[in-house]
Each structure stands twice: as structure tokens, then as C-alpha cells.
C-alpha positions as CSV (number, residue, x, y, z in Angstrom):
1,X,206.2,-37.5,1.5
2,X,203.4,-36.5,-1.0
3,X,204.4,-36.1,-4.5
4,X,203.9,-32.6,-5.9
5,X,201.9,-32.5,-9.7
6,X,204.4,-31.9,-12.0
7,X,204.7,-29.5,-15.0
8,X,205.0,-32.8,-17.4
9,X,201.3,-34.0,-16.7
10,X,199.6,-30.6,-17.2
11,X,197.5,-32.2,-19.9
12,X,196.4,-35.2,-17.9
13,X,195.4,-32.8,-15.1
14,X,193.7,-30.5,-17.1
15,X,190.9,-33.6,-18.7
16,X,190.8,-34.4,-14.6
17,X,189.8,-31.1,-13.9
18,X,187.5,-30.8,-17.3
19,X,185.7,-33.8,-16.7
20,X,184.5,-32.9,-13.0
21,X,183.9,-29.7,-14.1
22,X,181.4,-31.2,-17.0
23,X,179.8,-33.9,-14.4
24,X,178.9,-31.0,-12.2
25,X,177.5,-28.8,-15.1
26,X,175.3,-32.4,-16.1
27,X,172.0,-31.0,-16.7
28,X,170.8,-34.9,-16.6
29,X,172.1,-34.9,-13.1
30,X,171.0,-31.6,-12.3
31,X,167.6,-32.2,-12.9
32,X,167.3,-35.6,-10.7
33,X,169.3,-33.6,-7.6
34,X,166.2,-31.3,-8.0
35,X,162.4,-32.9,-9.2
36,X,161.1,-35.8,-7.3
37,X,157.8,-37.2,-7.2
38,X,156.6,-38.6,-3.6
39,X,153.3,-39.5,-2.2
40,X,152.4,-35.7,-1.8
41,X,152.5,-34.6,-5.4
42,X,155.7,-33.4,-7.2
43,X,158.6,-32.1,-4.9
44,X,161.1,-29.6,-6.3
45,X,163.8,-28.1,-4.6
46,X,161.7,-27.5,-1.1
47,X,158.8,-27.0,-2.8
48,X,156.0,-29.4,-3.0
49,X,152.8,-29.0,-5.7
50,X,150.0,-31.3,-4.6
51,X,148.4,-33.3,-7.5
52,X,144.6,-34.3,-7.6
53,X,143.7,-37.3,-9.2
54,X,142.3,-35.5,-12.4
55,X,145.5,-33.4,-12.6
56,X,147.9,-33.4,-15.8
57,X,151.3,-32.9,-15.8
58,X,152.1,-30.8,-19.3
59,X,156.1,-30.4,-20.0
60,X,158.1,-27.6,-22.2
61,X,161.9,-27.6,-22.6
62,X,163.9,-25.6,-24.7
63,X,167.3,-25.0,-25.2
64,X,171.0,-26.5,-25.3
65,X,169.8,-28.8,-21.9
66,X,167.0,-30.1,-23.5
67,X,167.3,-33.1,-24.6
68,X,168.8,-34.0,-20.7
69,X,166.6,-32.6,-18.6
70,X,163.8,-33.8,-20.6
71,X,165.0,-37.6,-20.1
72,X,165.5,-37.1,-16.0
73,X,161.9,-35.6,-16.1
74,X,160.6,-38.7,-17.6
75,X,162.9,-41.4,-16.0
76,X,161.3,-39.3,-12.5
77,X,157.5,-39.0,-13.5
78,X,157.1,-42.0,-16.0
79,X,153.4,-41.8,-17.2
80,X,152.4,-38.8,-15.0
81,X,153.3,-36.8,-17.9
82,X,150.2,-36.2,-20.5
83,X,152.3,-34.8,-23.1
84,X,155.0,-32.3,-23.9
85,X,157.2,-30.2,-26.4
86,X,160.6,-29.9,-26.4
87,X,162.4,-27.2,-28.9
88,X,166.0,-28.8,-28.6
89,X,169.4,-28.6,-30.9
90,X,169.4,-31.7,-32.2
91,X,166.6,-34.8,-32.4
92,X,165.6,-37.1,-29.7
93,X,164.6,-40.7,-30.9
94,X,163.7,-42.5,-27.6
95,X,160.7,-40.4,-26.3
96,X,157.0,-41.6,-26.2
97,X,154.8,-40.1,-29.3
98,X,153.1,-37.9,-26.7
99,X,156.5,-36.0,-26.7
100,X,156.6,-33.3,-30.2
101,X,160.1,-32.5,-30.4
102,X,161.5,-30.1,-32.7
103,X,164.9,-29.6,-34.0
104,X,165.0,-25.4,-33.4
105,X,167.3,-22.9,-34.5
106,X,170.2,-21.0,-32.1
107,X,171.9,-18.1,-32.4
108,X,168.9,-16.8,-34.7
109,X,165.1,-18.6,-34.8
110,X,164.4,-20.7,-37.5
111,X,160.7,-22.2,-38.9
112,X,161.6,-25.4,-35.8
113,X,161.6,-22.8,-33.7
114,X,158.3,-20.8,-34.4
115,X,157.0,-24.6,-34.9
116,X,157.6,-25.4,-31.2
117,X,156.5,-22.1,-30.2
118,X,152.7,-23.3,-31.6
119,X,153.1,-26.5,-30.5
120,X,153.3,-25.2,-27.0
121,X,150.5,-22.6,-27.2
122,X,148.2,-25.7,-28.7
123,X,149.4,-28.1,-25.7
124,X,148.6,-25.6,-23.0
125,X,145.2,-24.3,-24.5
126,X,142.8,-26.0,-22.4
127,X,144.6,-26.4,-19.0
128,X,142.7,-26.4,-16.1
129,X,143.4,-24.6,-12.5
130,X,144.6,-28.4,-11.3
131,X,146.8,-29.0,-14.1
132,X,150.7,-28.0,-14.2
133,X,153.4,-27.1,-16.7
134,X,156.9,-28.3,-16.2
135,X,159.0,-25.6,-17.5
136,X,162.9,-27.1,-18.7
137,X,164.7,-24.2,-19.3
138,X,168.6,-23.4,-20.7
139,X,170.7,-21.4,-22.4
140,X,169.8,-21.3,-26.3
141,X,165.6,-21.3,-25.1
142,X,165.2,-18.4,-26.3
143,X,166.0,-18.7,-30.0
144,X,164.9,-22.2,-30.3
145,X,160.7,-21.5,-28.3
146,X,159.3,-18.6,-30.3
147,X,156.3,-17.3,-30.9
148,X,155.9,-14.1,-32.5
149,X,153.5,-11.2,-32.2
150,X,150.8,-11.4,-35.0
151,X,152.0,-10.3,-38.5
152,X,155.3,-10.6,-37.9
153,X,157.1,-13.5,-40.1
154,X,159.8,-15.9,-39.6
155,X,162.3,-13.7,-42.4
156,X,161.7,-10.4,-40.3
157,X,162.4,-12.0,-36.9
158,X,165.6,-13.0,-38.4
159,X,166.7,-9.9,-40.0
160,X,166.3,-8.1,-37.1
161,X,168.4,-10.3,-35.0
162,X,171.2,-10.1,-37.1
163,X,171.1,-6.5,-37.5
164,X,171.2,-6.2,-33.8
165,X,174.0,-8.7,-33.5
166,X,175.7,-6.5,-35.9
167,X,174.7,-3.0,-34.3
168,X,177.3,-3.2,-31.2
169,X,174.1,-2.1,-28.7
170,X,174.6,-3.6,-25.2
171,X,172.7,-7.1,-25.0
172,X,170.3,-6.1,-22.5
173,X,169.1,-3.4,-24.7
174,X,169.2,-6.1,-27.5
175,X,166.8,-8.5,-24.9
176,X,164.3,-5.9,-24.6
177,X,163.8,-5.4,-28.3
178,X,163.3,-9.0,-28.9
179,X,160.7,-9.6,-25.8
180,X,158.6,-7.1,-27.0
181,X,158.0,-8.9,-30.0
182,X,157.6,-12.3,-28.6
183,X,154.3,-14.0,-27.0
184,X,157.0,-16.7,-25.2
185,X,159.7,-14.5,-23.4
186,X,159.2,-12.3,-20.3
187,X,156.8,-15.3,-19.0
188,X,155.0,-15.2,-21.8
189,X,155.4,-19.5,-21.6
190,X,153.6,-18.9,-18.2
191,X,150.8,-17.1,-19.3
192,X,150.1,-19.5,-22.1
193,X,149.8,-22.2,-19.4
194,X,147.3,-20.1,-17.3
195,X,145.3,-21.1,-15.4
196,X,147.6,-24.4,-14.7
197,X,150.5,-23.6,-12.1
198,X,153.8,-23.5,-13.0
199,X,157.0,-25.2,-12.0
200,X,160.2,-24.4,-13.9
201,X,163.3,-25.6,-13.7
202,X,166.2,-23.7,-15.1
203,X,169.8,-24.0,-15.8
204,X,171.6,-20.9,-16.2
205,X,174.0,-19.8,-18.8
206,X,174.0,-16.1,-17.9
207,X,176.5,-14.2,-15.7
208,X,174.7,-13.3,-12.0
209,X,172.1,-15.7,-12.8
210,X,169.4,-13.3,-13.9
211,X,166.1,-15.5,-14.0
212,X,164.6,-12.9,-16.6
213,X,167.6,-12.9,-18.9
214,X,167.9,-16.8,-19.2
215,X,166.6,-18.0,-22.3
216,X,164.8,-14.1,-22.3
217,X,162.4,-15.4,-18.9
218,X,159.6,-17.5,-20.8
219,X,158.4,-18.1,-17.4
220,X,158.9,-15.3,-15.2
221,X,156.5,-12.6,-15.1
222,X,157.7,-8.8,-16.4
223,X,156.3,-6.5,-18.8
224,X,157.6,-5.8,-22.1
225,X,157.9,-2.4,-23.4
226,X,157.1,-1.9,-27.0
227,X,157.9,1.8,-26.5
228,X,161.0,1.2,-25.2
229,X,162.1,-1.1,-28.1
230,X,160.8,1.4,-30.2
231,X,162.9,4.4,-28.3
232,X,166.3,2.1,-28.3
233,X,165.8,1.2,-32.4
234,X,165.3,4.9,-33.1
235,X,167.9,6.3,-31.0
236,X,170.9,4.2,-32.5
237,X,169.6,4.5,-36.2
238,X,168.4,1.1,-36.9
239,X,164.3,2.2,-37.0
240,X,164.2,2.7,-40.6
241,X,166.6,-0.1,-41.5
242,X,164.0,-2.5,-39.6
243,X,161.1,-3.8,-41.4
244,X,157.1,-2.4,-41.9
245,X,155.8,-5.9,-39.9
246,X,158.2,-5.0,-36.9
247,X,157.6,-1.4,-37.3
248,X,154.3,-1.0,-37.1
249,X,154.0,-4.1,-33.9
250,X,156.2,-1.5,-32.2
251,X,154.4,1.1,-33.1
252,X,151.1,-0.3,-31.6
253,X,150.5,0.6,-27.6
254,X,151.1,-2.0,-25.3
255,X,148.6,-4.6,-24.5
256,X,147.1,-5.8,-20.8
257,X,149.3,-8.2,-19.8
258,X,147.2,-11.9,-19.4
259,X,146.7,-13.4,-15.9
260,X,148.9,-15.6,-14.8
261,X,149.6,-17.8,-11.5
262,X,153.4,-16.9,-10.2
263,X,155.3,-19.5,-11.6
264,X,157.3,-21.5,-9.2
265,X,161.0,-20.8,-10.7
266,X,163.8,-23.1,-9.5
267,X,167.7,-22.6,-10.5
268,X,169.0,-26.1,-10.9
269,X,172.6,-25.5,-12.4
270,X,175.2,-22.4,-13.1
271,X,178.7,-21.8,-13.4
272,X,179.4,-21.3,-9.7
273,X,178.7,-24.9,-9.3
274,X,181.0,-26.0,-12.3
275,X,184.1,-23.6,-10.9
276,X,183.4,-25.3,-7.3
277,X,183.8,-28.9,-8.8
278,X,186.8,-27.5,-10.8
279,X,188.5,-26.4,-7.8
280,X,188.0,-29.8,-5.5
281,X,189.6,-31.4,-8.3
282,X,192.5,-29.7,-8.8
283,X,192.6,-29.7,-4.4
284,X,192.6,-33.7,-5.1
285,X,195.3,-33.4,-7.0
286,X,198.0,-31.2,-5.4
287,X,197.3,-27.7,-6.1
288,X,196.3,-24.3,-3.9
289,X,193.0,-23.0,-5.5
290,X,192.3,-20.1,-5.9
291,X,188.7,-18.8,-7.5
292,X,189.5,-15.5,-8.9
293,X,185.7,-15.2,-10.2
294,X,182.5,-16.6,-11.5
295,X,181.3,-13.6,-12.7
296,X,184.0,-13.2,-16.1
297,X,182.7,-10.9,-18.3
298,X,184.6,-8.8,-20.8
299,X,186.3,-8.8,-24.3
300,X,187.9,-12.2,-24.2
301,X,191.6,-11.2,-25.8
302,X,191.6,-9.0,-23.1
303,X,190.2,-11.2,-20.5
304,X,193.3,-13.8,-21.6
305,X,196.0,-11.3,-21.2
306,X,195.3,-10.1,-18.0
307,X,194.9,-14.1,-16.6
308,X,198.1,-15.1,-19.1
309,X,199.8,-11.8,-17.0
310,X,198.6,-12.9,-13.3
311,X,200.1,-16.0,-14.2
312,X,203.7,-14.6,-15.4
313,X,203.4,-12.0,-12.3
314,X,202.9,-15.1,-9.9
315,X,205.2,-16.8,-11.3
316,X,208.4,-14.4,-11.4
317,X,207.2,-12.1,-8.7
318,X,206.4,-14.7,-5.9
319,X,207.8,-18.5,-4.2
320,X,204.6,-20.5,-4.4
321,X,204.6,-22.8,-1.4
322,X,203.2,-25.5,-4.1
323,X,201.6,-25.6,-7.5
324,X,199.2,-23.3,-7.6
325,X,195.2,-23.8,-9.6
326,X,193.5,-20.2,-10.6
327,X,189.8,-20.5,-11.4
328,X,187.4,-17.9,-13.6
329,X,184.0,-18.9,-14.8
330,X,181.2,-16.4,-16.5
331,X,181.4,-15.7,-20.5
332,X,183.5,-13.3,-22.4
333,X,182.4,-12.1,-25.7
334,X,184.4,-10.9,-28.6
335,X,184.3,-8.0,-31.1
336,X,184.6,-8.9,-34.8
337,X,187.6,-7.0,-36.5
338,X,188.8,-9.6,-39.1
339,X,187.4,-12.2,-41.4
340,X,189.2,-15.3,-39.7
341,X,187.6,-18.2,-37.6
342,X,188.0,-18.7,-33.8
343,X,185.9,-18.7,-30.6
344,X,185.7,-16.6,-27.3
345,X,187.9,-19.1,-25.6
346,X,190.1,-19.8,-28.5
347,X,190.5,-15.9,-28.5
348,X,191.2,-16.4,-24.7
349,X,194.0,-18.9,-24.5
350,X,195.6,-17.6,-27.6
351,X,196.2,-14.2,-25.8
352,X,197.1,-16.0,-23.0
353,X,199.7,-17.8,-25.0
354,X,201.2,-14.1,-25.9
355,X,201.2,-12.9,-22.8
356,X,202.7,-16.1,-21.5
357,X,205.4,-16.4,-23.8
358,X,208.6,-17.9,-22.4
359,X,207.1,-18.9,-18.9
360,X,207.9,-22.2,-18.0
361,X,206.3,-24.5,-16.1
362,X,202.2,-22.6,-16.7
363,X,199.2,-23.7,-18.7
364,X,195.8,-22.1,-19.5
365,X,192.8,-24.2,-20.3
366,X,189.6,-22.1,-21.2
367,X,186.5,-23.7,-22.6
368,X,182.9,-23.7,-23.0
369,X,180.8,-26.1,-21.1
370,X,178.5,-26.8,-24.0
371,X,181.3,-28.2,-26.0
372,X,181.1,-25.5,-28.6
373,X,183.1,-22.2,-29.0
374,X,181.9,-20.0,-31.9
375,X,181.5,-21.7,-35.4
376,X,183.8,-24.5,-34.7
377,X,184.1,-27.7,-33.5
378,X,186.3,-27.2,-30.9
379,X,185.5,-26.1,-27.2
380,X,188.2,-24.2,-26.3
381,X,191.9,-24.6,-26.0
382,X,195.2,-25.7,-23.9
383,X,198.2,-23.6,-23.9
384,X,201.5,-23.2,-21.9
385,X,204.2,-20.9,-22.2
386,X,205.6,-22.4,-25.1
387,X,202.5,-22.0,-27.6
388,X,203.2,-18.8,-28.6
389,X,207.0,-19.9,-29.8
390,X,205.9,-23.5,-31.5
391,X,202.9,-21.2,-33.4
392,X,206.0,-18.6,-34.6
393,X,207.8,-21.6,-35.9
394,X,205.3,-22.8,-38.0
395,X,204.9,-19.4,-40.1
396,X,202.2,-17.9,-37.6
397,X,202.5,-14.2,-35.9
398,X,200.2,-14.7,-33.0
399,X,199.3,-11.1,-32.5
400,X,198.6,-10.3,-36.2
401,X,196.2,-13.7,-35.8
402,X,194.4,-12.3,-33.1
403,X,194.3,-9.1,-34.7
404,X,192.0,-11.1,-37.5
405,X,189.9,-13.2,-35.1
406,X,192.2,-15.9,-36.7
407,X,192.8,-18.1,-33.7
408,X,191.9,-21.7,-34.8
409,X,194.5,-22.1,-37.5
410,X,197.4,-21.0,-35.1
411,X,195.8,-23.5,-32.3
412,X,195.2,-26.1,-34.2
413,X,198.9,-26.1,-35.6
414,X,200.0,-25.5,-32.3
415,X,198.2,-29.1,-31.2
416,X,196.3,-26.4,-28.6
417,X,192.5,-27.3,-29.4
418,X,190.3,-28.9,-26.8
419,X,187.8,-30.8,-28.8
420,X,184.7,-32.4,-26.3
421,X,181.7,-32.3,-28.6
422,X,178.6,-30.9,-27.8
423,X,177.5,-31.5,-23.9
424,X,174.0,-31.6,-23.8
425,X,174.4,-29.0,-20.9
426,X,175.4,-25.0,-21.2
427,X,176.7,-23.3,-18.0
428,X,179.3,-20.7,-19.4
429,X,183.1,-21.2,-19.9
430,X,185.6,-22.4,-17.2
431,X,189.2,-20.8,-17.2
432,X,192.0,-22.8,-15.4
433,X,195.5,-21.6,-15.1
434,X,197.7,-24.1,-13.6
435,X,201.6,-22.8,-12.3
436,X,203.9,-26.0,-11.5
């Protein structure tokens, strides 16, 4: 007779379940699944790109995955590469000197990220119809590779940002402001590159996996409407509160759009793939699986009551045949109302934790595949029905810390972080609810 998991070894199930969910989302691993080189030129996906003997091999990567998918590249094509700029988080020590790397910026730019944004538009500059650009592309990209339009500085770039982040408008309409004042989003990268073809490979950290809206699309091809940035800044009151520089870019009529080859654009990695892995593991282990979505959007305190709810529904309502594994993957976000510290998954479990109060036998993990959840250094958190109670009988009110974005305190008291450290790879934030 098999053993049925038990309720006592929800942690030790949970790291299982974690740590194949983070070896699928292994942008490292991603990349060598996807780029190899053969006697025919470089094969990617099912594509091939012939190489002539005078051919060079030019390489961008920005964002979170960086560093990662930079390595696989080079461990794959060795010397083939002539040289390359990578706009990453942190350093890299071990690359050739043909390799600038620069330590960029992320949520807003910063002078790394403009940096790298030259650096690139230098190394493409005299690229010939034979050459090609290898394109590394993740979450974070599009903060860290900038390159703004002419006359407008580092300061304003950032201003703006953080007056948009502030404004409540809908990040797409957010995206469209900032493309139309960048020479590297909306395949801007591409048209740099031109005429050299163009092969990018591109983790996603976005929910449907929109090409276009990861790292803002530095190499897919769309047009970017000044006037429509314009229209969106007036219409929600932030026009005069934006500066002359960005004014008076906007201001200007859009310009004909430079030639370009179409870029060959390959998705290597998303959350889809990290929920699968989740959900074999927790198979291996005992439980029914169920994949409630990959596609989690919404205000995360709300997100974690309804999943901390479902839970306590299945739980009293229903006999589960045997312990039962529920799955969500995609990104919540989360309104500011109060001056305390947390994260989108942090806000997540802790609501869960309310809304799971006094149900025995449950636990919700929910963190961010990049290791990092908002300005901490923790990635997320583990609860069970008993959080809620141990975090009252240390002097916290759960809802009131909620209430003031105030979740790390009450987890960390409660023994409820998840702390990973930074991943190297960002595919969104995995949700497992576990019932015994």
C-alpha cells in the first residue's frame, strides 16, 4: 500500500515542488534546450540561419536572465561570437573582454542602463547583410537597455517613470508612453542591428506571453505613437506635470520607421512551463493536481482570498479521494494603501492565511521565480491554517497588517518567509495550495 503525504511534511514537499519548479524556469537550461550550432550555421528552435565564412555573430542580453543566458550562449558558440553587451542586474566576472557588461537599473533606468543602450548602438553600427545579432531577452530588459530619443536626459526618463508608476493608468497604456520615447523598445534593438538578421531568444515574464510587452519588444517590429502618448498624458492630467525635454519629443510628429529584416523571435521559457514542472512534482509525490491557471492576474490580497477560500470550500465542502495539489502561475500586482513593507506574494499568502484561519491540514506557498518579491529579500511565503492564529499571538492583527501593506513583519514573526535569493531567471510567481 502506497503511503499518502502527510500534513506533517508540508514544508519538505513544498522546497520539492519549489526546486522543480526553479529548474524548469532555468534560463541557463532554457537557452541550451533552444540554440545550437551544427555544421549548417546556427540552429534555434526549428530554425536554422546559415553563416558564411565572413559572417559575425554580435550578442545583446538584458534583463533579470542575463547573466544565464549569456553563459549558455557562449559555452554553445565559443569564439563564433565577435563581441557583445549585456545590460544585466548584477556583474559578470568570467566573460572574455570582448563582452561590455553593465550593471543596469530595474524598476526605473539608471546611467548603466542608458550606458548599455550606447554600447549596443556602437556594436551594431557597421553590421553587414551577413552578420547576425543574438538577441537575449527577459523580464527587467526593458529598464536596464535604454536609449532615449535625442534631448531627453537620464533625470527626465526617470521622473516620468515614477510618476506613471504613481498615476494608477493601466500598464499597457503606461508601455506605450515609454516606447515612444525609446530608440530600443518596440524593435527598436532590431533596427539598430539592420542590415544584419536577427535571432532572439526570449524568456517571458509577462502574462499570455505577449512578444511586444516583454522587456517593451526591443526586437519585434511595431510602431510607436508619439501622439498617442501624448493623448494618454493629457487625458489623465499628467501633461503639464511632465517635463519640457519629454514634452516637446511628444510633441514632434512621428518619424519613418528604419528598415529592418523581420527578426527571428523565439520564446524559450514562461510560466506555463514552471506550473507544468510544479505539478509532475507534486504527482511524484502523492497528490491530484489540479492547474487552476497560468494566466493569474489581479490585486494580489484578493487573488489570496479567493485561492485561501477554494481551499477551505474543498476542504469542508468535499471528501478528497487523496491529498489534493492546486496550481496558479501569472503575476498579481498590488495597490499601495499604507506605508508598511511586503511583496505581491507576501500580500498573497498573508490573505490566504486569513481566509484560511482554523483549517487544518492546508498550506499555501506563493513566490516569485526571480527570488525577489517587492523591496525585500524574501521571495514569497509559506502558510497553513494556523498562521493567521500564531501571528495574533504575537501582537499582530493580520487584517489591519494587510490593510498597511505591512505583510513582512507578521510573516516573518510567523516563521512564514520563503527566502531563495535572487535566481538569475524571471518567469512570474507560482502559487501552490496543498490539502492533506
Amino acid at each position: 500500500m502506497i503511503e499518502l503525504p502527510r500534513f506533517d511534511d508540508h514544508k519538505k514537499h513544498l522546497q520539492l515542488i519549489s526546486l522543480q519548479a526553479l529548474e524548469a524556469a532555468d534560463a541557463h537550461r532554457a537557452v541550451r534546450e533552444h540554440l545550437r550550432l551544427s555544421s549548417e550555421g546556427i540552429e534555434a528552435g526549428t530554425h536554422t540561419i546559415g553563416l558564411k565564412p565572413g559572417s559575425r555573430i554580435y550578442l545583446v542580453a538584458c534583463g533579470k536572465a542575463a547573466p544565464a543566458m549569456t553563459r549558455a550562449a557562449v559555452e554553445i558558440l565559443h569564439y563564433q561570437i565577435e563581441a557583445g553587451v549585456i545590460a544585466a542586474p548584477r556583474h559578470i566576472d568570467d566573460l572574455s573582454p570582448s563582452f561590455q557588461i553593465f550593471h543596469a537599473g530595474h524598476p526605473l533606468p539608471d546611467a548603466g542602463s542608458l550606458a548599455a543602450g550606447h554600447a549596443a548602438e556602437l556594436l551594431l553600427e557597421n553590421t553587414t547583410a551577413d552578420d547576425l545579432l543574438l538577441a537575449l531577452v527577459s523580464g527587467g530588459g526593458s529598464a536596464m537597455l535604454e536609449l532615449p530619443l535625442p534631448g531627453i536626459e537620464l533625470e527626465d526618463l526617470r521622473r516620468l517613470n515614477t510618476l506613471l508608476i504613481q498615476s494608477g493608468l493601466p500598464i499597457h497604456k503606461i508601455n506605450i508612453i515609454r516606447r515612444a520615447l525609446s530608440r530600443i523598445k518596440n524593435g527598436g534593438l532590431a533596427r539598430l542591428a539592420a542590415p544584419a538578421r536577427v535571432l532572439s531568444l526570449i524568456l517571458s515574464d509577462v502574462v499570455g506571453d505577449r512578444l511586444s510587452a516583454i522587456a517593451s519588444g526591443p526586437t519585434v517590429l511595431k510602431r510607436a505613437s508619439r501622439a498617442e502618448a501624448r493623448q494618454i498624458l493629457q487625458e489623465s492630467g499628467l501633461w503639464t506635470e511632465t517635463c519640457a525635454s519629454i514634452r516637446f519629443a511628444l510633441d514632434r510628429p512621428d518619424p519613418p520607421l528604419e528598415s529592418a529584416r523581420r527578426p527571428r523571435n523565439i520564446l524559450i521559457g514562461n510560466n506555463s512551463r514552471v506550473v507544468h514542472a510544479a505539478g509532475q512534482k507534486a504527482h511524484a509525490l502523492g497528490f491530484s493536481v489540479k492547474s487552476v491557471t497560468t494566466k493569474m492576474q489581479g490585486e494580489a490580497r484578493e487573488v489570496g482570498a479567493h485561492f485561501g477560500l477554494r481551499i477551505k470550500n474543498l476542504r469542508k465542502h468535499r471528501t478528497l479521494e487523496k491529498p489534493t495539489c492546486l496550481l496558479m502561475g501569472g503575476e498579481t500586482t498590488v495597490t499601495i494603501r499604507g506605508p508598511g513593507l511586503g511583496g505581491r506574494n507576501q500580500e498573497l499568502a498573508l490573505a490566504a492565511a486569513i481566509a484560511l484561519s482554523d483549517t487544518q491540514h492546508v498550506a499555501v506557498m506563493s513566490f516569485a521565480t526571480d527570488g525577489i518579491d517587492g523591496p525585500t529579500d524574501a521571495a514569497g511565503a509559506i502558510i497553513t491554517g494556523d498562521t493567521a492564529a500564531r501571528a495574533r499571538s504575537l501582537g499582530f492583527v493580520p487584517q489591519e497588517a494587510l490593510q498597511e501593506n505591512d505583510s513582512y513583519p507578521l510573516l516573518e514573526a510567523a516563521d512564514a518567509l520563503l527566502r531563495i535569493g535572487p535566481t538569475g531567471t524571471n518567469l512570474n510567481d507560482l502559487v501552490v495550495g496543498l490539502i492533506y
